[in-house]
BAGU-607263 format. One record per residue (C-alpha): z, x, y; residue in one letter. Coordinates in steps of 0.001 Angstrom, whole numbers, padded with zeros to 6 digits, always signed. Last residue first. Layout:
! BAGU-607263
ZXYA...
END
This chain:
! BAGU-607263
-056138-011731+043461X-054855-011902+046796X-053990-015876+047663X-056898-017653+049284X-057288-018227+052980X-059938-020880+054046X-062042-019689+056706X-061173-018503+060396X-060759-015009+059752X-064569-014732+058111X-065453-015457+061439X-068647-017815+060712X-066265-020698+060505X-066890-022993+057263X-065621-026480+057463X-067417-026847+061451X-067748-029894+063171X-070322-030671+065559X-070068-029318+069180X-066871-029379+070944X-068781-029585+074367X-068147-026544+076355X-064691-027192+078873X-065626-026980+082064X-064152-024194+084158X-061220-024711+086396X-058682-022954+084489X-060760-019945+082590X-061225-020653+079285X-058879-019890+075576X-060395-019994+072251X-058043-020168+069461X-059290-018385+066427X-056412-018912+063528X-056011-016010+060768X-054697-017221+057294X-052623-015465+054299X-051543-015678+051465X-048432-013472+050674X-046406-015233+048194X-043689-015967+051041X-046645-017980+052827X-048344-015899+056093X-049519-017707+059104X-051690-015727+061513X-052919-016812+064865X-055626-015108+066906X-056583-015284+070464X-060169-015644+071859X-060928-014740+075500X-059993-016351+078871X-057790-014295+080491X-054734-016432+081035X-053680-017313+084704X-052721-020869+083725X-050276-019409+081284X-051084-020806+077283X-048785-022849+074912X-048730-023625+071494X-046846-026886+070230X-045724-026569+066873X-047890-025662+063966X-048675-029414+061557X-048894-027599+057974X-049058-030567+055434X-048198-029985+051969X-048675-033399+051456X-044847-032777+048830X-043498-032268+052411X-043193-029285+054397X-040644-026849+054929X-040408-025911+058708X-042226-022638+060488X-040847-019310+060576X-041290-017801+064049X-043479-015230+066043X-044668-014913+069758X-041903-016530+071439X-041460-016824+075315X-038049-018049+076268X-038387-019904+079958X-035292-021811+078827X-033473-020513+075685X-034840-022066+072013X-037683-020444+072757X-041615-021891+073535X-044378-020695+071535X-047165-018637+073149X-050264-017893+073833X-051648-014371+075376X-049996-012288+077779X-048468-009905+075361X-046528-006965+077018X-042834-007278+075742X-043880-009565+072503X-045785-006633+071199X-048462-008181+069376X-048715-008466+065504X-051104-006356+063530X-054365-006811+062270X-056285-004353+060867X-059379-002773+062054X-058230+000094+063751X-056249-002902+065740X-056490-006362+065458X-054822-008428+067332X-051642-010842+066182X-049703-013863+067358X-047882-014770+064463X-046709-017555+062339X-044441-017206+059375X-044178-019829+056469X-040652-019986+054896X-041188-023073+053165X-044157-024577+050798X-044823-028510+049109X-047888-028195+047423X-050844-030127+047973X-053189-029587+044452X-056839-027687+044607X-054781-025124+042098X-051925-024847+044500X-052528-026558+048086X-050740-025840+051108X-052692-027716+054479X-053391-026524+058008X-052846-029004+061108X-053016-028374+064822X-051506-030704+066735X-051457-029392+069977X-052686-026846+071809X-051686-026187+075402X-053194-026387+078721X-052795-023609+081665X-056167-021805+080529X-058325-024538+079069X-058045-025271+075677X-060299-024965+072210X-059859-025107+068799X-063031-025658+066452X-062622-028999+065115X-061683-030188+061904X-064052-031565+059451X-062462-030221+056620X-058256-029621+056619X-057618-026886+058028X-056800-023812+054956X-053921-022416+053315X-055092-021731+049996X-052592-020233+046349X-049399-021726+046927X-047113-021062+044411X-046387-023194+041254X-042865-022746+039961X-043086-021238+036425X-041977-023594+033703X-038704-024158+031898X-038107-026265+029033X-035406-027522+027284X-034736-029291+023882X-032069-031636+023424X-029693-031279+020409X-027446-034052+018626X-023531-033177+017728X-020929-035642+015647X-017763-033936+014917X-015080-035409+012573X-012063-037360+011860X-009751-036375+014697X-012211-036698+017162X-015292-034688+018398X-018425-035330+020688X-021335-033252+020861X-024285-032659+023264X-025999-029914+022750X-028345-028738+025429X-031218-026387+023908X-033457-023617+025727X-036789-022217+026640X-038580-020049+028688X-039784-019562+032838X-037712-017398+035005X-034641-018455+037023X-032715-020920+035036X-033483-024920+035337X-030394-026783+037070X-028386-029065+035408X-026794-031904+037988X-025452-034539+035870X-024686-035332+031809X-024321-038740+031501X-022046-040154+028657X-022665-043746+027585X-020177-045677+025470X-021068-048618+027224X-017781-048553+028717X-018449-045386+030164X-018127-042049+028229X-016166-039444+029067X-018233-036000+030595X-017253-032234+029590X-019615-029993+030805X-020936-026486+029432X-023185-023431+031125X-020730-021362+032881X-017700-023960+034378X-019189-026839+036050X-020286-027703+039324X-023915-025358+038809X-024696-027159+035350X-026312-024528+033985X-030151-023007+032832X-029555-019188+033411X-032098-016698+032813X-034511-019248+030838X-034196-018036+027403X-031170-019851+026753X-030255-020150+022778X-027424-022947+024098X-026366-024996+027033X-023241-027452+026323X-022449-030912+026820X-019217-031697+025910X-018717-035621+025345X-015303-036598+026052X-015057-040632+024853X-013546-043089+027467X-015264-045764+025287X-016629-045271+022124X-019062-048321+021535X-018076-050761+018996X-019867-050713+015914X-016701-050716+013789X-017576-046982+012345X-017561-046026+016771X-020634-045552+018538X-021496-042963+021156X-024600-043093+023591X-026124-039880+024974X-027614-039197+028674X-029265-036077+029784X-030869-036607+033684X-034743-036638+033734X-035969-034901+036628X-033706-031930+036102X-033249-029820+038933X-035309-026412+040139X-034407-023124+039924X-037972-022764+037948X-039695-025648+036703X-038227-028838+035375X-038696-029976+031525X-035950-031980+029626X-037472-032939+025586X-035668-035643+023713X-036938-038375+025559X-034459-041210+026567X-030943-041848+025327X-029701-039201+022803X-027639-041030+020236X-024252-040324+018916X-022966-042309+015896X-019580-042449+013798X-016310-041496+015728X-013411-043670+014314X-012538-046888+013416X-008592-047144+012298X-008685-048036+008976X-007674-051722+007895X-004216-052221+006877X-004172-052727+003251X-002664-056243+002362X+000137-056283-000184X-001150-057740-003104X+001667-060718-004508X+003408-059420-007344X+002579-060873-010879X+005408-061997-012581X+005199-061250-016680X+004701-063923-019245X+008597-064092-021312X+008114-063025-024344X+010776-064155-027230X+011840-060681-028691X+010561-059998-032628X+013261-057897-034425X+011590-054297-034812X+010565-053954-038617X+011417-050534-039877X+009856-047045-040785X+011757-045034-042814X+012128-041881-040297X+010800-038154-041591X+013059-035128-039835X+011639-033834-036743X+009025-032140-035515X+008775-031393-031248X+006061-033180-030093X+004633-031572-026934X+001997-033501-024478X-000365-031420-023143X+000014-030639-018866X-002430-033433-016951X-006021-032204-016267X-007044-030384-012583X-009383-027570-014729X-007903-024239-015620X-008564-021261-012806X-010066-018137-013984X-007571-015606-013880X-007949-012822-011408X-008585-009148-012937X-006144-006609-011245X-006297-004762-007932X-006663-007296-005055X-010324-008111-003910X-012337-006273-001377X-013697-003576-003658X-015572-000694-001848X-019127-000680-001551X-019193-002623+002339X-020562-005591+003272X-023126-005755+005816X-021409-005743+009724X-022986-009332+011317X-024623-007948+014837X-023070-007902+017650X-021225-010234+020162X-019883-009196+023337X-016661-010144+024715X-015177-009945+028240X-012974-007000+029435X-010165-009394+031107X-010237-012480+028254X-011295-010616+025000X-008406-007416+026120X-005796-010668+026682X-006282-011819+022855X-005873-008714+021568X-002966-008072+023017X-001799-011535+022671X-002690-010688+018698X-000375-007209+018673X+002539-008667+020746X+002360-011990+018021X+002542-009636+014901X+004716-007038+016103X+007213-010476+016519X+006594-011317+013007X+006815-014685+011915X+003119-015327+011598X+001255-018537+011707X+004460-020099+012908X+005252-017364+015615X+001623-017430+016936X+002515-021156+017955X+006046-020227+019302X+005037-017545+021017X+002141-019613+022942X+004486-022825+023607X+007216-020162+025281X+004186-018558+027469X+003113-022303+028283X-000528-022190+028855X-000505-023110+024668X+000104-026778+026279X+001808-028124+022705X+001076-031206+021487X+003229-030665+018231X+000093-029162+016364X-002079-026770+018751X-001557-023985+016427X-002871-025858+013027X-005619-027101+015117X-006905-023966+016330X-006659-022404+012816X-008106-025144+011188X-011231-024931+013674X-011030-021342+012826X-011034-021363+009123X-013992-024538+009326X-016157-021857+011106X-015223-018653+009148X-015838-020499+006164X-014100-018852+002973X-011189-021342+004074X-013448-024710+003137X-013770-028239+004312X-017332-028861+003532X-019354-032071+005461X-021837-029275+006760X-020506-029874+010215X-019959-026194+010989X-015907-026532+011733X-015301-028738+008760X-011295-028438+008986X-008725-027529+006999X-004756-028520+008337X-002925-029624+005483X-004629-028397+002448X-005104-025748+004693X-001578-025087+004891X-001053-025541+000847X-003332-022734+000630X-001468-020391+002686X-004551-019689+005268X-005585-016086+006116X-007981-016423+009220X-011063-014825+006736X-010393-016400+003876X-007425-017065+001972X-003964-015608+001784X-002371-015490-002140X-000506-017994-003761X+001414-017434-007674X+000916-018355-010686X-002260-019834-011249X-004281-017255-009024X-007969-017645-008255X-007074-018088-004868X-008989-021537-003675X-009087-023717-006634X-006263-021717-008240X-003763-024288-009138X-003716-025061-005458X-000044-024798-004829X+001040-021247-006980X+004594-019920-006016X+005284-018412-002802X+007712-015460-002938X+007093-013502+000312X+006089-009926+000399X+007087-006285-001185X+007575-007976-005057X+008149-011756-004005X+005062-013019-006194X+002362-013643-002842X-000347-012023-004455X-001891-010226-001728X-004731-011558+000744X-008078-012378-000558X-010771-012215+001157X-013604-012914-000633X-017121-010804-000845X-020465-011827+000309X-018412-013489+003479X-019291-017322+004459X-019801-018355+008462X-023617-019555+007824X-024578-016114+009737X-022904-014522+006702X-020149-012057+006596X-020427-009286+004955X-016742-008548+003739X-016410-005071+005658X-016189-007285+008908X-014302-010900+008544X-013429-010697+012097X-011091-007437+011545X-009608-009597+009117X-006223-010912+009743X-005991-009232+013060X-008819-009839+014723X-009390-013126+013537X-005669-013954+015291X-007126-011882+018070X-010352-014037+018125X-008520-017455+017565X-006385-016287+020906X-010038-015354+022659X-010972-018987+022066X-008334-020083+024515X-006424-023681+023535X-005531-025843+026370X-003405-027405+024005X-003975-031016+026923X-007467-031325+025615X-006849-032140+021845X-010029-033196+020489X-012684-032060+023469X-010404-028599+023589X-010174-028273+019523X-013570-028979+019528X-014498-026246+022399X-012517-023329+020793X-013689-024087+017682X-017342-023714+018572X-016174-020372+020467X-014365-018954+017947X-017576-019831+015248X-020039-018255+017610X-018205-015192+018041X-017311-014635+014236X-021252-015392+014057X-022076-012816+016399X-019610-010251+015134X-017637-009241+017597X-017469-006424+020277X-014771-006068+022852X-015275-001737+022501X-018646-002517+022946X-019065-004169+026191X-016625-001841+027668X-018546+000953+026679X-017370+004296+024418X-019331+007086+023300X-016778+009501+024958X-014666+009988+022167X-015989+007896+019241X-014562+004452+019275X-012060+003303+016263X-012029+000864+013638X-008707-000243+012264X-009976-002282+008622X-012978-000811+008622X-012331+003353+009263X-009542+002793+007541X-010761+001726+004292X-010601-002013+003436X-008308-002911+000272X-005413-003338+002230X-007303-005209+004814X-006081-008628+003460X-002517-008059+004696X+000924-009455+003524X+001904-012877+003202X+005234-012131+005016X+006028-016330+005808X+004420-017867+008759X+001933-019786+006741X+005056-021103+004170X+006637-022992+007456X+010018-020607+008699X+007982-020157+012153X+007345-023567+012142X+003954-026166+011711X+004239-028998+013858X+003530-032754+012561X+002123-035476+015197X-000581-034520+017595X-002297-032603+015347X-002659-034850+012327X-004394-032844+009275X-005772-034726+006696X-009465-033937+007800X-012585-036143+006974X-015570-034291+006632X-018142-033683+009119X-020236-036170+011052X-023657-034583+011500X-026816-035419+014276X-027475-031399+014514X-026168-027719+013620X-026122-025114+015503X-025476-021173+013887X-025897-018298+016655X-028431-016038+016774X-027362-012170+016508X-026302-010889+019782X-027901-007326+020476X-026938-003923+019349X-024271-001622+018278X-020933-002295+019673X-018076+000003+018602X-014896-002679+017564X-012258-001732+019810X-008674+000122+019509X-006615-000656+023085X-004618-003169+021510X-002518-000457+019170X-003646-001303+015681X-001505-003904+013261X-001445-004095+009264X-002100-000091+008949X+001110+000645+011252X+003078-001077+008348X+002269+001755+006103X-000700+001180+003339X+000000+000000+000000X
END
């Protein structure tokens, strides 16, 4: 057996990360097993059988697995909090049940993580699965009194392969008679089963919220890690644990394969009998002359009036996406079509005052959220049509994919449905042009121009555009460049102070039209007459030079002349975005 300081590393050893996050498990339209367990009623105790010494499945790991260490100087934040991606995903998951289930435990993930942690090294050396199972089991020691607690056998060796005696199971180290208690179907796969790293942590956070405890409470928190294990090196190393997850974040990282050493305790394990009554023993005896029992008048026998069977209480049986399945919006933009789900109870009633968490998963999108809400989930209750509406999600910054889950849990079971995202790239404006058959523009020295309207379009489309600058500009060395506002004597746009002279602003956002309508543009009376130039310039660069003809004050005014759609200054024409 290793020394005591095996069972429990100093908080400041981290798992080494090595690459990306593996994909998580999901799982869709399921209502999972029913579990015995009442969490608001019964509370487990330090002195209950799953706080007893039960000893430590990582005996059989080598060091190197069961208290891994960072190489000197190779170290990263990111990778010293690493977890397994499906040890992640299952902490998480649990984490978010227990808190839609039981919302006043205020339950962290990261304290199923150091519990995980600690029992298992988060099931690593075992192989553990992306369905939550290990290749190998883990099996704590037998549990005979010799070095540990004495707990006799409770599951007839369903789950520990021992008939005599308990042993730890799976990878959060249940007592079996606790989970018989207290297991959960964590994965919605209808299974209620210790081996499963998602059920074993759902059971986990149940089994330490029991007693309606508010695990913000320091005292509460003790007290819960206390009855899953009464050792006070026990709690200090899991809150440390815990509290490394919460201030240095967690990454996760790929499943660890199993390793070539044995995982089980030493010793064959008996195969365990089947769930039949013990054999009857007849002890011999010496040979009886038989007799004739005296016959007894019978008297009919009183039949007992059925006691009624209280109905069951209903409980959480359909959720339903209302609407399309699919949500598109483009980039940074909001949902159109706002996610709404209906819940049913087993009596056909609908579920009213229900929490439905709707969560954002497998984004590709850069950050699809519900900006009001914490990261990328929301907790909504239903209305008293049972409907939960999910407001306000906001497409991610770049163009992909992504799934909201919508899932509502009760005592009973977990129901979960899936909507699939999509992002698209934000259409830019590609032509700023006047619209055709407008006039060339013309004003008298003195007079202003007014009116003057360009239009955004996007693929031959109007498209709604912001942030357009206008500019007085000449062109020098062949280029144009804006005028110095000191010296410039052509047109102008009025300031925001009196007598302000302004030679360059950013116009308003337009409509959905896409219409461009410049603000008033003034000339001096003693203007040179010449032609002036105008350039508006979209945030994606295209770009269009304006002619405006200016005359001496007094003159007359040529006629307009027919109207022109293609200039013969190539500055005047349509602008087109750079190719």
């Amino acid at each position: 057996m290793k020394p005591l300081h095996r069972h429990f590393v100093n908080t400041s050893r981290k798992v080494l990360c090595t690459a990306a996050l593996a994909a998580s498990l999901t799982t869709a339209a399921v209502v999972s097993t029913p579990s015995t367990a009442d969490a608001g009623e019964s509370e487990p105790t330090p002195d209950s059988p799953q706080a007893a010494d039960r000893g430590d499945a990582r005996l059989d790991l080598p060091g190197e697995v069961a208290d891994p260490q960072v190489p000197a100087g190779a170290a990263t934040q990111e990778g010293a909090n690493g977890i397994p991606a499906t040890a992640l995903d299952a902490y998480q998951r649990a984490g978010l049940s227990v808190a839609a289930a039981l919302p006043n435990c205020k339950l962290p993930w990261e304290l199923l993580a150091g519990i995980g942690r600690v029992e298992s090294v988060h099931a690593s050396g075992y192989g553990l699965k992306t369905d939550g199972y290990t290749e190998k089991p883990i099996r704590g020691p037998r549990l005979d009194g010799n070095g540990f607690a004495e707990i006799r056998d409770t599951d007839r060796g369903e789950w520990d392969a021992d008939v005599v005696y308990d042993r730890a199971i799976g990878p959060m180290q249940f007592i079996p008679s606790t989970w018989r208690i207290w297991g959960a179907d964590g994965n919605g796969d209808a299974k209620r089963d210790p081996n499963n790293l998602y059920d074993a942590a759902l059971g986990a956070g149940l089994y330490l919220c029991a007693g309606d405890k508010d695990l913000t409470n320091a005292a509460k928190l003790d007290q819960a890690i206390l009855s899953y294990n009464n050792s006070r090196e026990y709690v200090n190393t899991v809150l440390g644990h815990m509290r490394q997850y919460q201030t240095g974040g967690a990454a996760g990282v790929p499943n660890p394969p199993a390793g070539n050493y044995p995982t089980t305790p030493p010793g064959t394990l008996p195969t365990p009998p089947p769930r039949t009554s013990p054999p009857v023993v007849v002890t011999p005896s010496a040979p009886v002359r038989p007799t004739t029992p005296p016959v007894k008048p019978t008297t009919p026998p009183v039949t007992q009036p059925e006691k009624p069977v209280p109905p069951a209480a209903p409980h959480l049986a359909e959720l339903t996406m209302l609407g399309g399945a699919g949500l598109k919006a483009e980039t940074g933009a909001a949902f159109a079509e706002v996610p709404k789900v209906k819940v049913a109870l087993s009596d056909g009633k609908p579920a009213v005052g229900q929490d439905v968490v709707f969560t954002v998963e497998s984004d590709t999108t850069g950050g699809t959220a519900f900006p009001k809400a914490p990261v990328d989930s929301l907790v909504v209750k239903t209305d008293a049509s049972g409907i939960a509406t999910a407001p306000g999600l906001k497409a991610g910054a770049k163009p992909g994919t992504f799934t909201l889950r919508a899932s509502a849990y009760d005592k009973v079971g977990r129901l979960s449905v899936g909507f699939t995202g999509t992002v698209t790239a934000k259409p830019v404006v590609d032509l700023l042009a006047r619209p055709a058959g407008s006039k060339p523009l013309t004003a008298v020295a003195g007079k202003s121009f007014k009116g003057v309207e360009l239009l955004a379009t996007a693929q031959g489309k109007p498209l709604a555009v912001s942030g357009v600058l206008a500019e007085l500009v000449e062109k020098k060395d062949g280029a144009w460049v804006p005028v110095d506002p000191a010296t410039a004597k052509g047109p102008y746009f009025k300031g925001a102070k009196e007598g302000e002279k302004v030679t360059r602003l950013k116009l308003p956002a337009t409509g959905a039209d896409g219409k461009i309508v410049l603000p008033e543009l003034f000339t001096a009376a003693d203007l040179a007459p010449g032609t002036y130039h105008l350039r508006l310039t979209t945030p994606g660069e295209v770009t269009l030079v304006l002619d405006f003809e200016v005359t001496a004050a007094g003159a007359t005014t040529p006629p307009a002349g027919p109207p022109t759609t293609a200039p013969t200054d190539p500055a005047m024409g349509p602008a087109k975005a750079p190719a």
